[in-house]
TORDO-112346 format. One record per residue (C-alpha): x, y, z. Coordinates in steps of 0.5 Angstrom, whole numbers, plus 500, padded with zeros to 3 digits. Each point is the difference from the previous one (the first is absolute). Example, Ala and Ser with C-alpha at 12.3 -4.5 7.8 and 13.67 -1.06 7.14 Angstrom:
// residues 2
525491516;502507498;
//
This chain:
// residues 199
535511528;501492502;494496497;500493497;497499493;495494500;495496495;493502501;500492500;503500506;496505505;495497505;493502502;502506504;505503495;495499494;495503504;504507502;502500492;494501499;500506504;506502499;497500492;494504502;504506504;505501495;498498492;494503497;496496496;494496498;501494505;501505505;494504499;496494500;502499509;505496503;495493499;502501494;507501500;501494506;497495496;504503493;506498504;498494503;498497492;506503497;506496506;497494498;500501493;506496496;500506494;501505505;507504500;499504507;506501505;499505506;505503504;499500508;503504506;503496505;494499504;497496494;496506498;499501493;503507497;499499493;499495495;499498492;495496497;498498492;497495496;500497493;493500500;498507503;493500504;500493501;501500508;495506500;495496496;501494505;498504505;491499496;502493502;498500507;493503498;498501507;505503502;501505494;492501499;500503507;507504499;497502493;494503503;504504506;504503495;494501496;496504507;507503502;503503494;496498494;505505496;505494501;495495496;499503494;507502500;501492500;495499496;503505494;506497501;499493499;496503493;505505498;507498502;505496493;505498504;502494494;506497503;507498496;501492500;505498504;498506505;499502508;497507502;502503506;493501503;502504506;506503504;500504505;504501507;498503507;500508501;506499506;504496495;499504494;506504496;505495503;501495493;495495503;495501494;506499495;503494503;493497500;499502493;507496500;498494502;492499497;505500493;506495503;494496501;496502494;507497496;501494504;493497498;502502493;495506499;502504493;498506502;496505507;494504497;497505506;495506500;501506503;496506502;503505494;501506506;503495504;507503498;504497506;498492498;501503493;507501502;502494504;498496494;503504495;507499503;499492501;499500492;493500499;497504494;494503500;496496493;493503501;495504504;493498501;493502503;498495505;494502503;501508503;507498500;506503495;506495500;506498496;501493499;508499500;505494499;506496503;504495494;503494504;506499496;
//
């Protein structure tokens, strides 16, 4: 399969934006839930965020087959979003009608989640490939290249949270080196907290 692998930095408008729907199609998550506004503005903020590792694979159209994002500061992008507070109230409040469910996971969540982070950490926030592109090394490469970045800017260590029953991310972490430190609840979810050292 031929790809380009490219930083998050480097997609233009189009490409962030069929990001974000290639987010909404192929990785299950709170973000996801909340509708594709949601996850178009999330991409916006992080690619013009300097603290953000993200690096993205494109097809040879320049399509986006898969991608890798983290930050040192977890939550931080997804907390910018209340910043435009217009946009967020109404985004908030069509959630709130369409999927109301959505919201109080949201809110439990931010309540319940303890994700303390080591100094010198980055989390891997989210990593996911398209279902055409699947089973074909794409997601380890991309893995790969969030933690070369992650070692270029210095970072001592990569902390993510995965789905405990998610035994195939589980088993592409574990072979990359990652260790799982502890499981936690965070809201109705049941996720193991696991860890790269950067040597």
């Amino acid at each position: 399969m031929k790809y380009s692998m490219i930083a998050l930095t480097q997609l233009n408008a189009d490409q962030t934006k069929k990001l974000a729907f290639l987010h909404h199609r192929a990785l299950h998550s709170l973000l996801t839930d909340l509708g594709a506004p949601f996850l178009e503005r999330y991409y916006q903020l992080a690619r013009a965020d300097s603290s953000v590792i993200g690096v993205c694979a494109l097809d040879a159209q320049g399509n986006p087959l898969g991608w890798a994002v983290g930050s040192p500061t977890p939550g931080q992008v997804a907390r910018r979003m209340s910043e435009a507070r217009g946009w967020f109230i109404i985004q908030m409040l069509r959630a709130l009608v369409t999927n109301p469910k959505t919201i109080w996971q949201a809110f439990l969540s931010s309540r319940l989640a303890s994700v303390v982070m080591e100094p010198g950490a980055i989390e891997l926030t989210y990593i996911g490939v398209d279902e055409s592109a699947r089973k074909k090394g794409l997601g380890r490469d991309l893995l790969g290249a969030f933690i070369e970045a992650a070692r270029e800017k210095r970072f001592s260590s990569v902390e993510l949270s995965v789905e405990a029953g998610n035994a195939a991310a589980i088993a592409l972490y574990t072979r990359a080196g990652f260790r799982v430190m502890r499981s936690q609840i965070e809201g109705a979810f049941n996720r193991h907290r696991m860890e790269l050292i950067l040597t």
